[in-house]
N, C-alpha and C positions, 0 to 999 in steps of 0.2 A: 305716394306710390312706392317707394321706397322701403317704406315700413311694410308693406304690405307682402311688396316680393320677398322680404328676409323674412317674412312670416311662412310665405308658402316655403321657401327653401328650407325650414325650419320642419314645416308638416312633414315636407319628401324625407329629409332624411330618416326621421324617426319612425314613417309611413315604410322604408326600404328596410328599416332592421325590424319591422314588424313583417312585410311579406316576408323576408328572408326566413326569420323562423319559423313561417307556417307552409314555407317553401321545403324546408328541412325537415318538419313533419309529415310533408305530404313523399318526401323524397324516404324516409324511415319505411313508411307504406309498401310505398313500392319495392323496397331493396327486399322488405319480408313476405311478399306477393310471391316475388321473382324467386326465390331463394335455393324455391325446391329445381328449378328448369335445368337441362345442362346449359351450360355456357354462353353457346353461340343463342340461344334462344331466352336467355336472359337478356343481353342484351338489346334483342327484337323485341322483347313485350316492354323493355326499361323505355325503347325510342317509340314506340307507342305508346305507353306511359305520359311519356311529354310530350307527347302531341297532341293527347287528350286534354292533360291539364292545362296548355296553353290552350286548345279551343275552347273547352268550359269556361278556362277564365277568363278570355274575351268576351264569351257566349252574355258570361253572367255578370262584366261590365254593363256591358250595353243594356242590359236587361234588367238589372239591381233595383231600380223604381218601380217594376212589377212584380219581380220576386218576394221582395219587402213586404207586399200586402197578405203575401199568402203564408200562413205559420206550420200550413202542412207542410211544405216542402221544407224547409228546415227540420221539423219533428221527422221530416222521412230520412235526413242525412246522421240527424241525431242518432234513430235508431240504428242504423245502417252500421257506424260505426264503434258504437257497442255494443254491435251483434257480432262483426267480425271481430273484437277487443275479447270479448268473453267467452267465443264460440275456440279461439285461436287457441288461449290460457286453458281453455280445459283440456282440448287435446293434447296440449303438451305437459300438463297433468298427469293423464293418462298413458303417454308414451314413456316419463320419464317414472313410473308408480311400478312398479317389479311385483307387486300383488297384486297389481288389475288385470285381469287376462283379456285380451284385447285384440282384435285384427291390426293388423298397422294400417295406419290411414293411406288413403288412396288419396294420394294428390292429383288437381285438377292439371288437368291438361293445358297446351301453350294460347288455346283461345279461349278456355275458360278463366282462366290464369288473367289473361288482358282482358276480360268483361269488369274484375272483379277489380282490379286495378283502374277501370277506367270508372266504375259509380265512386270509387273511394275518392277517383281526381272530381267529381261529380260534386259531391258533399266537402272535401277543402276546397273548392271553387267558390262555394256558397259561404263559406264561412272567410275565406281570405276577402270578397266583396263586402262582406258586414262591415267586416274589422274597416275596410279600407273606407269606404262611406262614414263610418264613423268616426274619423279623422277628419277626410275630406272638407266634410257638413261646415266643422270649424272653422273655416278659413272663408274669407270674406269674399262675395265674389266678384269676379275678374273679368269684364267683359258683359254682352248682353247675348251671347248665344249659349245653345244650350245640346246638348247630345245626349240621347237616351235620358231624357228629363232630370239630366243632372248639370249644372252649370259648366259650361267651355273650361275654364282654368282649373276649378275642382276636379273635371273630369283628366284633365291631364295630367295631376297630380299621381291622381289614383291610375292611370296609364304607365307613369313612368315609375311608381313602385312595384306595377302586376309584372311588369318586362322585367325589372332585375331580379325579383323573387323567381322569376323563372329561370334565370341565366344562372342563379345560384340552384336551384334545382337540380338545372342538367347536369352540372358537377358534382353534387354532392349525392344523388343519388346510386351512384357509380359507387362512388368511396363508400357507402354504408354498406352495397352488396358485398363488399369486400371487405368490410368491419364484421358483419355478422356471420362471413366464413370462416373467421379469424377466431373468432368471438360469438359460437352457438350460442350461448345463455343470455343473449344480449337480446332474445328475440323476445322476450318475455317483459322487459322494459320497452321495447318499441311496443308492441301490443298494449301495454300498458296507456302509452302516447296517447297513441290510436283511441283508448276509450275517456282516456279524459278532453281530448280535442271532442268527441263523442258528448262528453258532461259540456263542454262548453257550449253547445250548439244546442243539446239542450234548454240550459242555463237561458238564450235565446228566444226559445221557441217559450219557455212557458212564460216568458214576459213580453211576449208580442201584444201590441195593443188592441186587436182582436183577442186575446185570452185573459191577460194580465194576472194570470194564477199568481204570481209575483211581480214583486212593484216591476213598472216599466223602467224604470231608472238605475236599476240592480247592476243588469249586466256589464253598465259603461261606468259602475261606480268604482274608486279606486280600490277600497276594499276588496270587490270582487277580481279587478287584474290582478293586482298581486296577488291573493290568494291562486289565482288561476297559476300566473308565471313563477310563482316557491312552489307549488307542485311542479311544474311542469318540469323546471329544471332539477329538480330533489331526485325525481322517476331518471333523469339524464344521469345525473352521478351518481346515484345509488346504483342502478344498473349497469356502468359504464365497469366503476369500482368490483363489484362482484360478480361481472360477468368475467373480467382480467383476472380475479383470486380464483374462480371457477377453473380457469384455464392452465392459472399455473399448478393445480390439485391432479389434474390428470397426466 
């Protein structure tokens, strides 16, 4: 028994610094959602933001054993966001191109602004559930009951990493709104984020075992994490780095 709980104590922690960064991505999202809003209405669509992302992510706890069968709904988060990743990068493209003659974008207003925010919490909902099931799965199970057709102990597992990944959220979303007004050029690496979290869910959908375009065993194999997390964090400090040399040029 014994062996067992230092095993699950084992999945939480590693399961907590996994929501945590996809909590941090989803909180990147929003700080560049919010960006354009004044103030006081930034931080109304931010506490909407995470209200959403905590319903979704409850939503799609509970839910995850039905989700799982369907590979559209992944392919729909996949596109989602690297439409908003690539649709973002070209306007700012074009804003920043002194030879393109252009209107200046017309930014979306405070409730369209919170739609667009709450499908993005929508799509890392779905993808913080994978990751978290595919930890979970591992762990031996605990108990004879079962919730939302995932086993009782598993399920709390993945309960008490969705909870801290959101409490790390509520904080850190804050401070990126306030990194990216510090720090415009920054917006371009978050966008970046944005589309390879986009590639990863991908990455997903085309190894669903209703499609299997590629092996089903791809997406959980290590080559493919690390390859994911050395981008992920490369796009961090490479942007971080010359968003700060951007800033000291002006």
């Amino acid at each position: 028994m014994e062996a067992i709980l230092l095993e699950y104590a084992w999945v939480l922690i590693v399961l907590i610094v996994l929501e945590g960064l996809l909590a941090a991505d989803n909180a990147v999202v929003m700080a560049v959602m919010v960006k354009h809003l004044p103030r006081l209405e930034q931080k109304k669509a931010l506490f909407y933001g995470l209200l959403g992302a905590f319903v979704f992510r409850f939503a799609a706890l509970f839910m995850i054993t039905v989700l799982v069968n369907f590979w559209q709904i992944q392919a729909i988060g996949a596109v989602y966001l690297l439409f908003i990743a690539v649709k973002s990068i070209m306007d700012q493209r074009k804003d920043d191109n002194p030879d393109v003659e252009s209107k200046p974008r017309k930014q979306s207003g405070f409730w369209m602004t919170v739609l667009k925010v709450e499908l993005a919490d929508i799509a890392f909902a779905l993808d913080s559930m994978l990751a978290a099931v595919a930890l979970a799965v591992t762990l031996p199970e605990l108990g004879d009951f079962h919730i939302g057709g995932i086993n009782g102990g598993q399920f709390i597992v993945m309960l008490l990493g969705g909870i801290i990944g959101l409490i790390i959220m509520r904080f850190a979303a804050t401070q990126f709104v306030k990194l990216l007004q510090k720090y415009p050029s920054l917006e371009t690496a978050a966008f970046l984020i944005v589309g390879w979290v986009g590639v990863k869910l991908a990455v997903l959908t085309l190894a669903h075992p209703k499609l299997q375009i590629i092996d089903e065993a791809f997406p959980h194999s290590t080559v493919w994490k690390l390859t994911f997390w050395i981008v992920l964090v490369s796009i961090i400090i490479l942007g971080y780095f010359l968003g700060v040399r951007s800033n000291k040029k002006k």
